[in-house]
C-alpha positions as a printed NumPy array, in Angstrom:
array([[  0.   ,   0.   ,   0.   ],
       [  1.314,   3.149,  -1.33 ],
       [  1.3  ,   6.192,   1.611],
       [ -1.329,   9.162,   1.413],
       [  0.243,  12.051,   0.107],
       [ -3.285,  14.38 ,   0.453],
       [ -6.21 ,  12.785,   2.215],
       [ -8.631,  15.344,   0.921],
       [ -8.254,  14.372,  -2.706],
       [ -7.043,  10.693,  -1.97 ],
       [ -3.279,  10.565,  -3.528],
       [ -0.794,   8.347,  -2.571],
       [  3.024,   8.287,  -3.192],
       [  2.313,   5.928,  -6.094],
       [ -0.485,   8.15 ,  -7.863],
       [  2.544,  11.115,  -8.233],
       [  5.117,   8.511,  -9.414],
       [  2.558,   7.447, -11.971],
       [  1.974,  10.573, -12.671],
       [  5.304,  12.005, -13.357],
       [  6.062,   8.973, -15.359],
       [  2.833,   9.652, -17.322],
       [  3.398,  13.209, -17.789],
       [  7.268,  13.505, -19.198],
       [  8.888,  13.533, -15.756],
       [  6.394,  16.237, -14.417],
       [  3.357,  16.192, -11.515],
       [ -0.341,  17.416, -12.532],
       [ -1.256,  16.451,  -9.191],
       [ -0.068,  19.869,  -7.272],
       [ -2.158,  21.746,  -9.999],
       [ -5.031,  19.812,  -9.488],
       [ -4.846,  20.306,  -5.68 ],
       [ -4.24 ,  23.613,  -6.246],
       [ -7.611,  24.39 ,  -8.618],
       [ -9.584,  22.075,  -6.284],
       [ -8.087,  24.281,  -3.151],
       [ -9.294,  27.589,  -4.787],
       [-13.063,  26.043,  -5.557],
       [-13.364,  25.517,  -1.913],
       [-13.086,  21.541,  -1.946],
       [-10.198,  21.141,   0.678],
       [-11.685,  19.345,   3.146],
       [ -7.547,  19.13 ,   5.327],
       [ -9.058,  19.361,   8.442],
       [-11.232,  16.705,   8.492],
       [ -9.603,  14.216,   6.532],
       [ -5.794,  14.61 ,   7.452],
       [ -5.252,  12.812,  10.72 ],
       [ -2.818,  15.624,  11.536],
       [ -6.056,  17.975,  10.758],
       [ -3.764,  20.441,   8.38 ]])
């Protein structure tokens, strides 16, 4: 089992790798974070066990 990178969103270690290998050596995934951050769908604080 791969770790949780962001627990709002659901990525684990091995959805970046897969994603940098899918994407020329570069992550979509802080984007997408990003553009899901600024429509209001971080949900850290009650999803990360460390609440951030």
């Amino acid at each position: 089992m791969s770790d949780m990178i962001c627990y709002c969103f659901s990525y684990t270690e091995q959805d970046i790798v897969d994603d940098v290998v899918e994407n020329n050596g570069r992550s979509t995934i802080m984007e997408r974070i990003a553009n899901e951050k600024k429509a209001g769908k971080c949900r850290c604080r009650e999803t990360n066990p460390r609440g951030r």
